[in-house]
C-alpha positions as a Markdown table, in Angstrom:
| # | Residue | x | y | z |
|---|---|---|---|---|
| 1 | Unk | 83.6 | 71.3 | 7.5 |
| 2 | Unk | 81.5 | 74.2 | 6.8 |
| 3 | Unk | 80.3 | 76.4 | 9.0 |
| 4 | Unk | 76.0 | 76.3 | 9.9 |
| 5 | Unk | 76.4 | 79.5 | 11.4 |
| 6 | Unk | 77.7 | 82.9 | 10.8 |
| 7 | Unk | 80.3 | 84.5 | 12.4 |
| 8 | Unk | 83.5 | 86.8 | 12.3 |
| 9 | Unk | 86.4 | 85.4 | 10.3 |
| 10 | Unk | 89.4 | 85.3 | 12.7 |
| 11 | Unk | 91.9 | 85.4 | 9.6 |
| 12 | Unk | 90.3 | 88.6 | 8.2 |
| 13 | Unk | 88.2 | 90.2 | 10.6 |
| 14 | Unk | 84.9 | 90.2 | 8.1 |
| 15 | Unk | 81.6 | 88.3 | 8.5 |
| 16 | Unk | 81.2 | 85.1 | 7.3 |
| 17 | Unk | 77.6 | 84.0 | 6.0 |
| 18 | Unk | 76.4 | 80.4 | 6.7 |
| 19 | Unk | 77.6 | 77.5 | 4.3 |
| 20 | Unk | 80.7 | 80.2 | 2.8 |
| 21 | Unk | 83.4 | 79.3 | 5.4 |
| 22 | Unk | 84.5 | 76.6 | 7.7 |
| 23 | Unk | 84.8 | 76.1 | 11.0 |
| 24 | Unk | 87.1 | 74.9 | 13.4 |
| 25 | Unk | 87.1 | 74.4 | 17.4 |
| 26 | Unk | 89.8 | 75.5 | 19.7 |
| 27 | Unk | 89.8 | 75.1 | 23.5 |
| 28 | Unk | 86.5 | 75.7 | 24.7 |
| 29 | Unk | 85.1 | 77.8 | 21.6 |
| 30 | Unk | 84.4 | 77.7 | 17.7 |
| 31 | Unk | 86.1 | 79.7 | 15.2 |
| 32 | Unk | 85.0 | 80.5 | 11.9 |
| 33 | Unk | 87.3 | 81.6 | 8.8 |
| 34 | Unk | 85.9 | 81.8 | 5.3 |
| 35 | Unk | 87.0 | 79.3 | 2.6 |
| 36 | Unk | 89.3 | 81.9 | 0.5 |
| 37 | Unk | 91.0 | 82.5 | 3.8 |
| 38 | Unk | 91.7 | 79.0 | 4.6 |
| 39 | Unk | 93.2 | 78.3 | 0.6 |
| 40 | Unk | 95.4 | 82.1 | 1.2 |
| 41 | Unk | 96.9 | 81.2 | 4.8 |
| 42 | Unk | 97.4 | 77.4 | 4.3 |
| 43 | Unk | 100.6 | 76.5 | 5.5 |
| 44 | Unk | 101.4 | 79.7 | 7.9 |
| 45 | Unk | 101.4 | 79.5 | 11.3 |
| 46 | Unk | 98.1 | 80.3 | 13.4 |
| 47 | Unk | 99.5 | 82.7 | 16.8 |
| 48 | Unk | 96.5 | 82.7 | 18.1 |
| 49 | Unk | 96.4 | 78.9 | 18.4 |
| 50 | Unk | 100.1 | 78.9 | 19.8 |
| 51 | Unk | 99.7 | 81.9 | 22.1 |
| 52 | Unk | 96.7 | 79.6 | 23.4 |
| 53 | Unk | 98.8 | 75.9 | 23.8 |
| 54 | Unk | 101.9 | 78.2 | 25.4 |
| 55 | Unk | 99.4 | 79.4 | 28.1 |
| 56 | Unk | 97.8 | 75.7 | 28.5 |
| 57 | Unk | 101.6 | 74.8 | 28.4 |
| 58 | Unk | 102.5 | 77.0 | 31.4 |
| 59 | Unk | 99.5 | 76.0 | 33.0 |
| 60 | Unk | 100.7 | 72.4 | 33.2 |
| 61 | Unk | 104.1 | 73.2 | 33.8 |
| 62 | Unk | 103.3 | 74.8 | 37.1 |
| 63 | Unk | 101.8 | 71.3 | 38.1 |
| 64 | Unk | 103.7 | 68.1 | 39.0 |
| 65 | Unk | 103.7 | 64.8 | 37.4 |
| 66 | Unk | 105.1 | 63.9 | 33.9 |
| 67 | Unk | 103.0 | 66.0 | 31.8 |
| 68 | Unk | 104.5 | 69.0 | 33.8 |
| 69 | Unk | 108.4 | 67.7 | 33.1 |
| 70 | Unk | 107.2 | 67.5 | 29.6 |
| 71 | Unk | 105.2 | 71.1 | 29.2 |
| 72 | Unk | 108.9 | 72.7 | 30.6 |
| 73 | Unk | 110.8 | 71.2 | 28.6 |
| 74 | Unk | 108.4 | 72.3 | 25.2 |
| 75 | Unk | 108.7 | 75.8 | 27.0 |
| 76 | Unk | 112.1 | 75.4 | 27.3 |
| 77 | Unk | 113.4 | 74.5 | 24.2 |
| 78 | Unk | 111.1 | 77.4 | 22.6 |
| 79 | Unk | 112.3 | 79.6 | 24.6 |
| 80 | Unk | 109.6 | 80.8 | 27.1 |
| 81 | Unk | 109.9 | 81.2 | 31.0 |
| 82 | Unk | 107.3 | 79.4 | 32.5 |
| 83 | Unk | 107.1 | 81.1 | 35.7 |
């Protein structure tokens, strides 16, 4: 969807005017990337959204229960200590 208000593209680093980009939430916040950069990065991986679901990951994994067997095994099999 396209964004109502401006902000700072997190795939450039360059302002983004209201109605040019689009916008996206993640965790707690809203992030804002303009259209061009959305068509140029399509398909590569985002490492700000995984360095964000490995620290929700490890978060869980330090918990009990079967979402915490199940966050050590994703860190697991990727490769990442979780303690």
């Amino acid at each position: 969807m396209r964004n109502n208000y401006p902000g700072k593209c997190y795939r450039c680093g360059e302002r983004v005017e209201p109605g040019e980009g689009h916008f996206e939430r993640m965790g707690r916040h809203w992030r804002v990337q303009h259209a061009e950069c959305a068509i140029k990065f399509r398909g590569m991986p985002d490492h700000e959204r995984q360095a964000f679901q490995i620290d929700k990951w490890k978060k869980m994994a330090r918990m009990t229960g079967r979402r915490a067997q199940r966050a050590r095994k994703r860190l697991k099999e990727m490769g990442v200590p979780w303690e």
